[in-house]
N, C-alpha and C positions, 0 to 999 in steps of 0.2 A: 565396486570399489577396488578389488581387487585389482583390475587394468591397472589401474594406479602405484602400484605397490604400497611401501609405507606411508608415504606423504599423500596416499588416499582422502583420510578423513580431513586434513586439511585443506586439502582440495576442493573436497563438498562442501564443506563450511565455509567455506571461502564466497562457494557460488550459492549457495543457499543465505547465507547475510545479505548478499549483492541480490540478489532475486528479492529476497524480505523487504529490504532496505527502498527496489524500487514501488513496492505493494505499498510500503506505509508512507512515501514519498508522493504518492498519488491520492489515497485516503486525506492526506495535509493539505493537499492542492485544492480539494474538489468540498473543505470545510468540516470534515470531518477526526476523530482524535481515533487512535487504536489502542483502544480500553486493556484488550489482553490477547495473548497470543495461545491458541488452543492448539498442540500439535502442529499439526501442516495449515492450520485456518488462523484468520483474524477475524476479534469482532471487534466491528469498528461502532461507535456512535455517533450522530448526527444531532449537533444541537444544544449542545453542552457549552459553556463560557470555556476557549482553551485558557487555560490558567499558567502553561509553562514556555508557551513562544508567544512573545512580544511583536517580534515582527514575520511576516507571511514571508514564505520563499520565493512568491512568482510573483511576475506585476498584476497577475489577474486576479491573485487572490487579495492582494492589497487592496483593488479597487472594490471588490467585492463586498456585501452589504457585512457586517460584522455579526458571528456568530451569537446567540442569545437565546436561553429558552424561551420566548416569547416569540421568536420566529412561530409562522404558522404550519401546521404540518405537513401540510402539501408542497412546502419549498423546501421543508428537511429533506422530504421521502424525495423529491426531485434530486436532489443535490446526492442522496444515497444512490438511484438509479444511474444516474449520469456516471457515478466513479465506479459503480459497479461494469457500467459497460466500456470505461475507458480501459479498467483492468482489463478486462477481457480481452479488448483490442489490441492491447499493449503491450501484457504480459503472460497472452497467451502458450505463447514458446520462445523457453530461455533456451540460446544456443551459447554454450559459453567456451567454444570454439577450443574444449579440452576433452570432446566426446561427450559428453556431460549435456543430455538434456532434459530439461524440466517443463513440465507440461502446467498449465492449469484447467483444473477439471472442472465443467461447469453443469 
């Protein structure tokens, strides 16, 4: 952080929201809620009635069968795998084209 000078930690904050931001915007996508934020982790749940968004962000999740705990649990734990390996895919390496890179460790 120091590279940065003073306007360091806003810097990182900046790219760490943005990085956050696109982790819990893919958990949303893929029908899952992000319970809590532990440190550098989320835990996310699969399966839950979402109770605070009305409408889905994508078309795919709109057409998607509606979240409810009576889903069976083999299409929770599918729908957790899937978002787990889309992160992966996706948000493997943040390059935030300010020297600043962020890794996800798996």
């Amino acid at each position: 952080m120091s590279q940065f000078g003073a306007a360091g930690p806003e810097i990182v904050s900046k790219h760490l929201n943005a990085y956050f931001g696109n982790l819990i915007s893919t958990v949303e996508e893929y029908g899952g809620d992000v319970i809590k934020s532990a440190g550098d982790a989320l835990i996310c749940l699969f399966g839950r009635p979402c109770t605070f968004r009305t409408t889905p962000r994508t078309p795919e999740a709109r057409s998607a069968t509606p979240r409810t705990p009576t889903q069976p649990l083999f299409v929770l734990a599918m729908q957790a795998i899937q978002c787990a390996l889309a992160i992966r895919s996706s948000a493997a390496e943040y390059d935030s084209q300010e020297v600043l890179l962020l890794l996800l460790q798996t």
